[in-house]
C-alpha atoms as one frame of an Amber mdcrd trajectory, in Angstrom:
protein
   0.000   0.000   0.000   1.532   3.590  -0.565   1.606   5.891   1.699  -0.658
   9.109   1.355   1.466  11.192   2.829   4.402  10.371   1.051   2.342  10.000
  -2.512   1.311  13.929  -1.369   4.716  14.744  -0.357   6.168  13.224  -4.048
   3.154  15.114  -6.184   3.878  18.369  -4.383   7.586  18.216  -4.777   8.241
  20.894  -7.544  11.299  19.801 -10.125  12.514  23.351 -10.202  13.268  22.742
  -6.374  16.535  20.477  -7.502  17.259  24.081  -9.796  17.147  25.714  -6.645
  18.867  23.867  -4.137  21.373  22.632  -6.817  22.257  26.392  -9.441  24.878
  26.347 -11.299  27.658  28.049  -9.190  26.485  24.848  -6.965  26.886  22.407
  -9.611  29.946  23.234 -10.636  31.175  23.238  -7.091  29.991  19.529  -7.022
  31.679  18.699 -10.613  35.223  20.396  -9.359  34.791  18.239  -5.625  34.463
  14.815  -7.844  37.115  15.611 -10.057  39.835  16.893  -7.551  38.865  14.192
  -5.128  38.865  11.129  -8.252  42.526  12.597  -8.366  43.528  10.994  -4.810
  42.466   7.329  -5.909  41.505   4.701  -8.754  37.734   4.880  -8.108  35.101
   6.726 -10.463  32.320   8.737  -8.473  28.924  10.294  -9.936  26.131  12.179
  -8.204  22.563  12.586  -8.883  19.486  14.619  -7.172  16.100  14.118  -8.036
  13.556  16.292  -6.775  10.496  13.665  -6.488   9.487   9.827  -7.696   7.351
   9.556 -10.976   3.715   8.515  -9.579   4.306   5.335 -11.862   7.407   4.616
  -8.927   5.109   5.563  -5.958   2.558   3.564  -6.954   5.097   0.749  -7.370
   6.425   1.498  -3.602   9.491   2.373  -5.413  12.201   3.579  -2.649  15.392
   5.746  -3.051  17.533   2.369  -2.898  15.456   1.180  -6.154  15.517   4.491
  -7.558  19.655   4.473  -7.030  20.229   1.184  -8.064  18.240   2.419 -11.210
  20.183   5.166 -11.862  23.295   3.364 -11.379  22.632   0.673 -14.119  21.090
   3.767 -16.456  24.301   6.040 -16.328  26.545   2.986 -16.180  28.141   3.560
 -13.002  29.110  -0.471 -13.310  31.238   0.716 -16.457  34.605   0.993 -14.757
  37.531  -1.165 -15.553  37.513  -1.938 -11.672  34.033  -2.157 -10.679  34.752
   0.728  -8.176  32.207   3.210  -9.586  30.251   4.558  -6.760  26.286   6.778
  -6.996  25.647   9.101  -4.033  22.016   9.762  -5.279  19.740  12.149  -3.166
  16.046  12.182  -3.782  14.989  15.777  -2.748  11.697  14.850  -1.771  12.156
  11.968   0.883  15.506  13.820   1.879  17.335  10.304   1.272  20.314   9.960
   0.576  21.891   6.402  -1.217  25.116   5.580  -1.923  25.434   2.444  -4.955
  28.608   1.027  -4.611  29.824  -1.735  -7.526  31.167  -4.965  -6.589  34.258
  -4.155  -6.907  34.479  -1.599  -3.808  31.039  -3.144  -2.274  32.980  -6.135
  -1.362  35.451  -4.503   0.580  33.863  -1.930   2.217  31.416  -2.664   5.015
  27.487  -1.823   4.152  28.072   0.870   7.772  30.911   2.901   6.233  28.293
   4.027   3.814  25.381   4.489   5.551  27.166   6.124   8.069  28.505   8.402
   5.235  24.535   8.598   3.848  23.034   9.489   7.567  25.486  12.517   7.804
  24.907  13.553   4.483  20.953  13.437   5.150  21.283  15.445   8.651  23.089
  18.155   6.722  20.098  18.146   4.397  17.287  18.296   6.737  19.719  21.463
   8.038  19.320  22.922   4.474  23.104  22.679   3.744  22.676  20.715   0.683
  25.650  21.464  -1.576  27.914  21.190   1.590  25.867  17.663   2.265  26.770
  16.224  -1.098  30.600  17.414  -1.195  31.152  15.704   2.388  29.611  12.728
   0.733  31.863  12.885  -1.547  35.204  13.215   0.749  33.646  10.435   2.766
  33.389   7.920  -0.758  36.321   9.142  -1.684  38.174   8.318   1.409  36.968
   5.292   1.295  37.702   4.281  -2.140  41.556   5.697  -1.432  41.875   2.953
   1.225  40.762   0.501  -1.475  42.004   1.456  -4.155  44.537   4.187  -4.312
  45.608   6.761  -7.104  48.000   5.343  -9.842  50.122   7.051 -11.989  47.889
   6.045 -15.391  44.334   6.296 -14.084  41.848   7.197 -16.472  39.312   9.279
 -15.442  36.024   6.343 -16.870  32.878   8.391 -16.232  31.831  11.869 -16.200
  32.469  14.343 -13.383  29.147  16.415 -14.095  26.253  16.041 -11.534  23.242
  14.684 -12.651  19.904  15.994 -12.466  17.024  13.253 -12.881  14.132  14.986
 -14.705
């Protein structure tokens, strides 16, 4: 069964709120973070913010996890010569925050380094620091995929740095 409030909450959730949470100076901000951090390690990072589910999803009971794990396969996140590609995806409207992680980093990194990463990107939300939220996230991934699999001297960088906005 869905959940009316959350169905209202979704429906009323405009898409120009990701515009303007997420301008351009903002974007960019989150673009430069990705690409100076993808600098200190082997791993490939994207973001994307959605403002709110398509009613199809919430009638589906689609959550933020299924939504990610979407998103993930769509902007082939899995795509990296490693398997260390890595989605922080933030849907505006549930303030959740998911971090996909491929197999190749999934396996060694324990399922509480990222929620733990997730929950203190989501706190910073409900605070209304979103821009700051999502570039901690992304020190926190990036951290993580350093441990696991540090810079080299002929890295390619495998995905784009740009943020994504899911319309």
């Amino acid at each position: 069964m869905v959940n009316p409030i959350r169905l209202l909450r979704h429906l009323l959730t405009p898409s120009w709120l990701v515009h303007l949470k997420f301008n351009h100076a903002a974007m960019q901000q989150i673009a430069a973070a990705i690409a100076a951090t993808e600098n200190q390690h082997a791993g490939e990072i994207r973001f994307a913010v959605e403002a709110a589910l398509p009613l199809a999803d919430l009638l589906k009971n689609c959550d933020a996890m299924g939504r990610g794990v979407e998103l993930f396969s769509r902007l082939r996140i899995w795509d990296t010569e490693h398997n260390n590609g890595v989605l922080i995806y933030l849907l505006l409207a549930d303030r959740n925050v998911e971090i996909v992680a491929d197999r190749g980093i999934y396996r060694k990194v324990d399922a509480r380094a990222w929620e733990e990463i997730a929950l203190s990107m989501e706190q910073m939300c409900r605070e209304g620091d979103f821009v700051a939220a999502v570039t901690t996230g992304i020190y926190g991934v990036s951290r993580l995929l350093g441990e696991h699999f540090p810079a080299r001297a002929h890295d390619l960088n495998e995905l784009p740095d740009e943020p994504v906005i899911v319309a």
